[in-house]
C-alpha positions in Angstrom: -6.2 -66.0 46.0 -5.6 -69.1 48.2 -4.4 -68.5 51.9 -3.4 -70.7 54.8 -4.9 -70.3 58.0 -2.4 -72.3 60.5 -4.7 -72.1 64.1 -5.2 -74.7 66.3 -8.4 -73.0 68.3 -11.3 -74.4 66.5 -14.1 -71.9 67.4 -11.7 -69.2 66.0 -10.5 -71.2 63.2 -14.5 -71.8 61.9 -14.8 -68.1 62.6 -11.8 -67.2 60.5 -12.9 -70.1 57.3 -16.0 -68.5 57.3 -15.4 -65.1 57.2 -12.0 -65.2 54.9 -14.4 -67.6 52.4 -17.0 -65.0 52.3 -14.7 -62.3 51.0 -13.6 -64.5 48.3 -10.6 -66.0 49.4 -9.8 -70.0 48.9 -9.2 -71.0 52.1 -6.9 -74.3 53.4 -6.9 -74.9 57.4 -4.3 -76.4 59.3 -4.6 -77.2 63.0 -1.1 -77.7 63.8 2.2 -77.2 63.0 3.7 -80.2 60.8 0.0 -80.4 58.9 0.6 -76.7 57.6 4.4 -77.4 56.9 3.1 -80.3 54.5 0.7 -77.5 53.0 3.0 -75.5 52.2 5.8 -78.1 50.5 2.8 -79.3 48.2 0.4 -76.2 47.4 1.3 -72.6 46.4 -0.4 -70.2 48.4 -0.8 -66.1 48.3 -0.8 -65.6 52.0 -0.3 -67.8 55.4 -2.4 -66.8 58.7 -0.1 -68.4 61.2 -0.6 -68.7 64.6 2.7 -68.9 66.9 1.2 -71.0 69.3 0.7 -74.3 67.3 1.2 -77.8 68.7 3.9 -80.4 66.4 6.1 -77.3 65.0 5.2 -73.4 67.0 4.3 -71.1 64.3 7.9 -69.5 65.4 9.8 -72.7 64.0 7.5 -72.9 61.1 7.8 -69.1 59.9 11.7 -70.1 60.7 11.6 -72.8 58.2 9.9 -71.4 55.6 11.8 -67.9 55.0 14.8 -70.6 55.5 13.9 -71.9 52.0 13.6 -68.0 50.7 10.0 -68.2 50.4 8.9 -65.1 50.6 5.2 -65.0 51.0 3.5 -62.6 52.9 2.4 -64.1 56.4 0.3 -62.4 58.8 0.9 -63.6 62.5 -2.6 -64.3 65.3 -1.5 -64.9 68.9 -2.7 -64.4 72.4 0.8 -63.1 73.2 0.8 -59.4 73.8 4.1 -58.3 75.3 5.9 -56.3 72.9 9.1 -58.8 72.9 6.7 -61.6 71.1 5.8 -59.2 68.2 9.1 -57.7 68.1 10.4 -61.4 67.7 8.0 -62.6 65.3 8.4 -59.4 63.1 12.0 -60.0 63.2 11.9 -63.5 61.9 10.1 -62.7 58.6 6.5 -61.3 59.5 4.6 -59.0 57.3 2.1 -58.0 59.8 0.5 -59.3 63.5 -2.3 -59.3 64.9 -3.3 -59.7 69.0 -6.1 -61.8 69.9 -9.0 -61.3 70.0 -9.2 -58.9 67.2 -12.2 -57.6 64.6 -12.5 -60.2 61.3 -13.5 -57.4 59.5 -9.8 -56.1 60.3 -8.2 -59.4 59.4 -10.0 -59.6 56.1 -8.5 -55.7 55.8 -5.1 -56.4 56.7 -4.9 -59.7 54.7 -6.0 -57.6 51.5 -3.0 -55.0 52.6 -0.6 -57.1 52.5 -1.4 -59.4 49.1 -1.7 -56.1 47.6 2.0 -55.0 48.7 3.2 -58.4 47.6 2.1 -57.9 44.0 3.1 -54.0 44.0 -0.5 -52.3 44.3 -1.0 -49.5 46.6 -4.8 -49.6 46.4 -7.4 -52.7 45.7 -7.9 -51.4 42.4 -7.0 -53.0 39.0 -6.8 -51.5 36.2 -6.8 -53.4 32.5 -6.8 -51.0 29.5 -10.7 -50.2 30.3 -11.2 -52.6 32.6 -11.8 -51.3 36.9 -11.4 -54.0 39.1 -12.1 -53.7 42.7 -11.1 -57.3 44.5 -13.0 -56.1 47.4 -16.5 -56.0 46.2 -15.9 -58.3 43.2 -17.4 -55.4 41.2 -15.9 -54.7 37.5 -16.0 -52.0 35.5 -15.8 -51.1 31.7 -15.4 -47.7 30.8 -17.2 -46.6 34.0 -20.1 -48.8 33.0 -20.6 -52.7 35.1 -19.9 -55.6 34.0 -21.9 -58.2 36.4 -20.0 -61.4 36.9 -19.5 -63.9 39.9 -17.5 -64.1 42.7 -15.6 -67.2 41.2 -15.5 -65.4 37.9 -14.1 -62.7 39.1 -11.6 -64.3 41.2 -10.3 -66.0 38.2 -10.2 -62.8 36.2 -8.1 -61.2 38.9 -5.7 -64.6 38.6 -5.5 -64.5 35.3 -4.3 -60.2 35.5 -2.3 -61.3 38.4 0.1 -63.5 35.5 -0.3 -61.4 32.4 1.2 -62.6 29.8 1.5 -66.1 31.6 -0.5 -69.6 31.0 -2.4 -70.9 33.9 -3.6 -74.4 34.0 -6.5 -75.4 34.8 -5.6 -77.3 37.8 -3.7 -73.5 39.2 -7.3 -71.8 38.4 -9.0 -74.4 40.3 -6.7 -73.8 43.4 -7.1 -70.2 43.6 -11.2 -70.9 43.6 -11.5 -74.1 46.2 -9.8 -74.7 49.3 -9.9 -78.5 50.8 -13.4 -80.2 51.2 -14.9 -78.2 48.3 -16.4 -80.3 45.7 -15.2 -79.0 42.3 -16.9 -79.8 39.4 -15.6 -81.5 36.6 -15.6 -78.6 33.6 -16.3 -75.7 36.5 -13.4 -73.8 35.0 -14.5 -74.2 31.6 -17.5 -72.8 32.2 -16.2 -69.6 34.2 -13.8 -69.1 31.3 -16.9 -69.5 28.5 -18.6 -67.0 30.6 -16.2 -64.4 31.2 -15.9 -64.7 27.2 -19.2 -63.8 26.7 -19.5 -60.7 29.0 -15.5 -59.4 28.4 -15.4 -60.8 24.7 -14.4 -63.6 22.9 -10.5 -62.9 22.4 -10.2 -61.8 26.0 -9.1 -64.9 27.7 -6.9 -66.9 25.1 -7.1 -71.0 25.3 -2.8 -72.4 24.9 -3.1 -75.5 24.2 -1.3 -78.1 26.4 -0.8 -75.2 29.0 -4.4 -73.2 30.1 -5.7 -69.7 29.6 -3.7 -66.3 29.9 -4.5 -62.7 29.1 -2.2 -60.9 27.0 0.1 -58.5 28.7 -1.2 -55.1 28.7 1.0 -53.0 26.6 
């Protein structure tokens, strides 16, 4: 899943990459207002981290403009302000969630989870595939009770891929839900995930459409 942290602070911004990269999530940053507005037009993201207190656009005018062009992706709101007007306004404007600062990252990680698992209609982190367990948490999969060991990226694009059953994704869509900006990505690093996941989930799991990318069938 790729998320967009909007925070202009940069000791909590480096805090919030880090951590939010360690649980597996592809991380973009944007230290102001217009930068994450241009974000937004020109990548497709799972979840925005905004902070209302951004210089350029406020995180108020940018959460404005964007459920003004009906997107509706879940956004989680940081900010210092703690009177109960400021969340009731923020809520009110198209929030999902808020947060006051300075709050646990172990909570953030938690509550961005929550809410990307509302969006796509889960009330637990666990994913189920015909035998298949998934738990997006610990990256851990399961067959038929028994583990399957794959990587974090591998698993991320597993979870993509069950995400959009039944749906091609590109290459170029895989890469984005792995790297976020000033991660160098290799030339054939998506092939290679893909070969692997073939090899420990079998080799008509993933199916190659030509012209369009990888899907797995829908599960019936």
């Amino acid at each position: 899943m790729r998320v967009l942290l909007a925070e202009d602070d940069k000791l909590l911004g480096n805090g919030i990459e880090a951590g939010l990269r360690q649980a597996g999530f592809a991380l973009d940053w944007a230290q102001d207002g217009d930068a994450a507005r241009l974000a937004l037009i020109t990548t497709e993201y799972s979840l925005l981290v905004l902070d209302l207190g951004l210089p350029k656009m406020s995180g108020t005018e940018l959460l404005k403009w964007l459920r003004n062009r009906r997107n509706d992706m879940p956004v989680l709101i940081l900010t210092a302000r703690d009177m109960t007007a400021d969340r009731i306004a923020g809520l009110e404007i198209g929030a999902d969630d808020y947060m006051g600062k300075p709050f646990d990252l172990g909570e953030l990680i938690a509550r961005c989870r929550a809410l990307l698992r509302r969006a796509h209609g889960r009330s637990v982190d666990l994913i189920y595939y015909h035998d298949l367990t998934i738990d997006p948490t610990t990256f851990s999969v399961l067959r038929d009770g028994r583990r399957i060991a794959l990587t974090v990226r591998e698993c991320t694009i597993l979870i993509e891929l069950l995400a959009h059953q039944g749906m091609a994704l590109s290459r170029a869509r895989l890469e984005e839900s792995l790297y976020g900006w000033n991660e160098e990505i290799e030339s054939n690093a998506i092939e290679v995930h893909i070969s692997n996941l073939r090899k420990k989930l079998g080799a008509d799991f993933i199916k190659t459409v030509r012209g369009a990318g990888y899907l797995i069938a829908r599960a019936s």
